[in-house]
N, C-alpha and C positions, 0 to 999 in steps of 0.2 A: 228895077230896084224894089224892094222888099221894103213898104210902109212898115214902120213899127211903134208902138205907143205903148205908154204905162197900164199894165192890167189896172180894168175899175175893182172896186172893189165888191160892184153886187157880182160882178160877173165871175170873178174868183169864185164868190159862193155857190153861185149854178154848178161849178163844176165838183164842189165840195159836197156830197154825198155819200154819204156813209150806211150799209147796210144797219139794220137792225140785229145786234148782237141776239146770239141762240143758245142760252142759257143752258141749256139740255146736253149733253154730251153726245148722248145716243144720236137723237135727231142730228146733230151737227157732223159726227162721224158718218152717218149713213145719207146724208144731205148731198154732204160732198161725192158718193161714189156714182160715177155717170155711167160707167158701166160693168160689167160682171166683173172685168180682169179689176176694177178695184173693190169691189167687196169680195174677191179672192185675198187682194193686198191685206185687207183691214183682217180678214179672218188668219191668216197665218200671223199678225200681230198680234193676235187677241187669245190666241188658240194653243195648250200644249203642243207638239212637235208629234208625239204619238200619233192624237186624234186630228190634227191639220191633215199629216200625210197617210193616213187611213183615207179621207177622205178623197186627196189628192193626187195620191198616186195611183199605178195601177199593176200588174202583172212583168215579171221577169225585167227587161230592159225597157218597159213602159213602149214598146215600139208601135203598139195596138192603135193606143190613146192620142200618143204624137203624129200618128199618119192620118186619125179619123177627124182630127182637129185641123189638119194643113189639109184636107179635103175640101172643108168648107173655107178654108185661106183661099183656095185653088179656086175660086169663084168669080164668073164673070159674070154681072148682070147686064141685060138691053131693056133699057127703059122704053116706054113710048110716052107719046108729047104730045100737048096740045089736046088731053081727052075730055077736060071739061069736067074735073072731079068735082064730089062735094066734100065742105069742110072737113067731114067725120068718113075715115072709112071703114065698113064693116069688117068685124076680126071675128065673127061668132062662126058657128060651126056645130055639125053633126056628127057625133062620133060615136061608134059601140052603142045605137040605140038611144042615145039622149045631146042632150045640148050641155055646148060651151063657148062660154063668154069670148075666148082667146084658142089659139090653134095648141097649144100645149097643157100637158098635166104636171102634177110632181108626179116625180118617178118614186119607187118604192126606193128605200136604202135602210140600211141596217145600224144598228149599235146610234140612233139617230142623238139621245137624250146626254150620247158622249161629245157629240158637238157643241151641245147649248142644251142645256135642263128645258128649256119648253120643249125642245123636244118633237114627236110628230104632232104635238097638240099646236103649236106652231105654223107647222106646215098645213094641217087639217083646217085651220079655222081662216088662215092667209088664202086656200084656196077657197074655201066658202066666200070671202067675201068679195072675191074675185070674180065668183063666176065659174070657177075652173075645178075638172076634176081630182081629186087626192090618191094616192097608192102608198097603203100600207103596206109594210113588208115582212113574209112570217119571219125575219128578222128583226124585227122591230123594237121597240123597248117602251112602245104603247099598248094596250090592248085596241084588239076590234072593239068591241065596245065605249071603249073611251074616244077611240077616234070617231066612233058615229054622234055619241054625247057633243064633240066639239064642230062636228059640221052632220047638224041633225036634219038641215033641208036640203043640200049639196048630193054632189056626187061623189061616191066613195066606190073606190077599187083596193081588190085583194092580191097580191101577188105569192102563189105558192109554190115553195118546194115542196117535191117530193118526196118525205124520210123512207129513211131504212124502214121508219120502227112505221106502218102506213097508217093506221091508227090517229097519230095526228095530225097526220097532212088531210084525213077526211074529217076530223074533229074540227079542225079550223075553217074549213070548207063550210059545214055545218054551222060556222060561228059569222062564219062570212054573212048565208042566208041568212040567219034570223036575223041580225043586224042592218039589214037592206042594204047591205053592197050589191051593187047590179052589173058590176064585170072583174071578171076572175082572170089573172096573165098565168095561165102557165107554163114555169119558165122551165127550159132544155136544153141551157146553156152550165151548167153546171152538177154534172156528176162527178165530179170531185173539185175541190180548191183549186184554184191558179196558184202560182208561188206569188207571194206579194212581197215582195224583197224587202219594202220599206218596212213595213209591222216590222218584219222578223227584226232587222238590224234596228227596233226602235224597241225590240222586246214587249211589243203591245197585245196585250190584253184583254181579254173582259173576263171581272173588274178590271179597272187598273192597279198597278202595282206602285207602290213606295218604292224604288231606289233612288240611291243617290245620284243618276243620271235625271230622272225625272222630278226628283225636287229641286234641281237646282233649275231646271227647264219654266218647273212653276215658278220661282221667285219673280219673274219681271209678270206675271202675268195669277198673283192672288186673287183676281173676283172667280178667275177659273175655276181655282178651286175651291173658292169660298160654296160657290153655287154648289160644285158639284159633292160637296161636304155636308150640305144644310139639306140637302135636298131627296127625296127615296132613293133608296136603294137603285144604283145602275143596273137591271138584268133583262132579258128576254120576257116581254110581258105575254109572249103564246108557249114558251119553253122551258123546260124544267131545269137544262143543263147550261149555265152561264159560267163555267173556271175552264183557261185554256186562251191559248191562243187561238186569232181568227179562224187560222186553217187549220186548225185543232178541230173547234169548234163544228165546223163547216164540214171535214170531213167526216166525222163522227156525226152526222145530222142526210148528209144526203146520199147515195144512193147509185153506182152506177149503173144499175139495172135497171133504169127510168125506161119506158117504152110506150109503146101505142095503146097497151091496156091500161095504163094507168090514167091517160088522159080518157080511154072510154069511162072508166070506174068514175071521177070528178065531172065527166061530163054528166053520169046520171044526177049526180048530190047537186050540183049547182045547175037553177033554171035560169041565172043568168046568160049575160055571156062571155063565152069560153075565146078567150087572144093567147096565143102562145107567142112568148119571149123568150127572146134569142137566136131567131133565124139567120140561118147564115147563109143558104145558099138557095136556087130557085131551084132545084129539083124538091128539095124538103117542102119549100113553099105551095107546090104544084101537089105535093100529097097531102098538105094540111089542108088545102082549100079542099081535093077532092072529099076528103072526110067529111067535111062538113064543119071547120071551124070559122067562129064568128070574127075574126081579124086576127093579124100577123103584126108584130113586132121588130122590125130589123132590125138588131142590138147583138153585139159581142161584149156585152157584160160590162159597156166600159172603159175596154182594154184590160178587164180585171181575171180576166180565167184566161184563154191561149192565148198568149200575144204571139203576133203577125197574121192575126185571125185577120179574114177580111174586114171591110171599109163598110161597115151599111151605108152611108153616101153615095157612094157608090155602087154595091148592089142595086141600088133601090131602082134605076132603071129599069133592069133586064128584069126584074120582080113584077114592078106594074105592069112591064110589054105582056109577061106571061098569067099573071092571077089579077090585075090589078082591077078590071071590069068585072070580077064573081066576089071579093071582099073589100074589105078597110086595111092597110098599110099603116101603119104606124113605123115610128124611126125615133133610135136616142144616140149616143156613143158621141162625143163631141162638141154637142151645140153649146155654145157659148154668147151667142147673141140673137136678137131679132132678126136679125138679114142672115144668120143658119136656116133659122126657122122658115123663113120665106123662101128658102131656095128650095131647103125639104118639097116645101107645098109646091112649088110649080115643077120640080120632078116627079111627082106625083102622089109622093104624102099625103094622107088623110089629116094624118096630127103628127106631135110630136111629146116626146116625153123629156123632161129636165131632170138631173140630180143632182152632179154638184155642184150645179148654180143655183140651185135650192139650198143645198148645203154650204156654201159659202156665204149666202145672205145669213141663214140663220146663226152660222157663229160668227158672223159681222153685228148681230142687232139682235137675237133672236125672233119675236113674233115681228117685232118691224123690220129687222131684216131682209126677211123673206117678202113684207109687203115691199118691200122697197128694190128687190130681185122683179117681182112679179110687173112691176112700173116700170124699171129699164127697158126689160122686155116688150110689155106691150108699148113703150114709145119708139124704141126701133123696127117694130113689126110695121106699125102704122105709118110713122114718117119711111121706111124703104118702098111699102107699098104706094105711098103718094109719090116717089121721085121712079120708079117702076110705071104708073099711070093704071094705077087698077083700084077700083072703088070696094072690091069687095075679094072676099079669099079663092071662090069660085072660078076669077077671073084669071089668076097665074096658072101660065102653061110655062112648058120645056123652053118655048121661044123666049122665054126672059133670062134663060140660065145657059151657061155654059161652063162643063166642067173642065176647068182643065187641066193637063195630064202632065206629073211628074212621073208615076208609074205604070209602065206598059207591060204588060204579062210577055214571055218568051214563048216561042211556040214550044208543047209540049212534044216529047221524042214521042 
């Protein structure tokens, strides 16, 4: 039988505890998201429907994005026990010649200042005070220069296309150096636009446009365009040509002639160093290392240029077995959390690059936003790696990962 008696009345109050109300909106909405998929939720509440699914979507039937995502789903980790950690584990790391705080960068991304008016200054100064490297993108809608102004001790990377018109793809190159960027991606995933289904059937822009689809979209969401009304002009801060649609834009800008001279030509201008973004396969891999490039990217844009492109996840293997001992590895297309990122690094990952989890903090919150991206993050890296048994990033190998396999390749005829 079950003793029962009348609650005392202090003992009521022990249990009577009430947070401290959080006056702030911002801090309170960004307080609450524990992880990426909810400062994705808050930014599509917060966010026109144009620049959400810009950010969101990706190429033809998005199939790129949904596979390279359910990759890292397909994840099995094997912890080990009983190793005798300490409190704190080490996240820092060497990458492209310098140091970082945490295993990942921002990744470059474009039309950024359409998501949230702070804009790359945002992202630039969130990774400053992080520890962590920036990539500005010659898409960008900050100057190289501005973004060195907002993270003036840090580390800043350039991310270049190649134009038609070449001129300013070596002008920006040049803008890069004087600026002290110390690592240049160039990227070889994109001689012409992917189709982006969503802009088109969203009729998206740069600028944006008044219709009456788009004002009624603004009505539940006025600071949107409060900010984006009161605030500079929206345009390309390295480029002269801003009216048109994305792949307007894009194709009118790059270049399908891109080749092996061009990256010689950039490799004289920049004494940094030279990562080419966008690898998709290890035979290309096996020729960029032999040239002489200072790290590889495994990136399909995305899912934003060929969708059914491969999986960098997945490549990333057969990558390391063949270059991975002569360079640096890098990996984006996907990650969505810490325990991505961790799996990255013990398949053999150097680092890792984020965007639109970059992008979703900042039109969750703008500059806090993104610090508050950048926290998820490093709390999921650190708590996977203490319930994994590893004090330090050096320490994850293959034996903690297993991928495994919804898609099996057919033998070829």
């Amino acid at each position: 039988m079950v003793t029962r008696q009348v609650p005392k009345p202090g003992e009521l109050l022990e249990l009577m505890k009430f947070k401290k109300p959080e006056f702030n909106a911002r801090k309170r909405r960004l307080d609450a998201a524990l992880t990426i998929h909810d400062l994705r939720a808050i930014a599509k509440r917060r966010t026109p429907r144009a620049a959400f699914d810009y950010t969101d979507g990706s190429a033809e039937e998005e199939i790129s994005l949904a596979r390279a995502r359910q990759a890292f789903l397909d994840v099995e980790f094997s912890p080990s026990i009983l190793r005798g950690l300490p409190d704190a584990v080490d996240t820092s790391t060497q990458i492209f010649g310098g140091p970082s705080a945490l295993p990942f960068a921002i990744a470059p991304t474009g039309f950024t200042r359409l998501m949230h008016t702070e804009g790359e200054i945002a992202g630039a100064s969130a990774a400053a005070a992080a520890g962590i490297p920036f990539t500005l993108s010659t898409l960008g809608t900050t100057s190289i220069e501005h973004v060195r102004q907002a993270n003036p001790d840090g580390r800043n990377w350039f991310q270049l296309y190649v134009m038609r018109d070449r001129e300013i793809s070596y002008d920006l190159t040049r803008r890069a150096v004087a600026a002290g960027f110390d690592t240049l991606f160039f990227t070889v995933d994109t001689p012409v636009a992917g189709a982006r289904l969503r802009d088109k059937r969203n009729g998206f822009s740069i600028p944006p446009q008044l219709t009456p689809r788009t004002i009624a979209n603004a009505i539940p969401r006025p600071w949107w365009w409060w900010d984006f009304l009161t605030t500079p002009k929206l345009e390309f801060a390295s480029l002269s040509s801003t009216g048109g649609t994305v792949g307007e834009l894009l194709n009118a800008a790059m270049d399908p002639s891109i080749s092996f001279d061009d990256l010689a030509v950039i490799r004289d201008l920049f004494p940094g160093k030279i990562v080419i973004k966008g690898v998709q396969n290890v035979a290309d891999a096996a020729k960029l290392v032999d040239l002489g490039v200072d790290g590889l990217v495994l990136s399909n844009h995305g899912g934003r240029q060929l969708d059914r492109a491969p999986i960098p996840f997945h490549l990333l293997p057969d990558v390391v077995r063949e270059v991975g001992r002569h360079t640096e590895i890098a990996i984006d297309t996907g990650i969505m959390s810490g325990a991505d990122i961790v799996a990255s690094l013990a398949l053999g990952a150097k680092f890792t690059l984020v965007g639109r989890a970059y992008l979703y903090g900042l039109m969750a919150g703008g500059r806090d936003g993104v610090d508050r991206m950048i926290h998820i993050l490093r709390e999921e890296i650190e708590r996977t790696m203490k319930l994994l048994g590893v004090a330090a990033l050096e320490e994850l190998t293959p034996e903690h990962v297993t991928q495994l396999q919804r898609l099996a390749p057919r033998p070829k005829p």
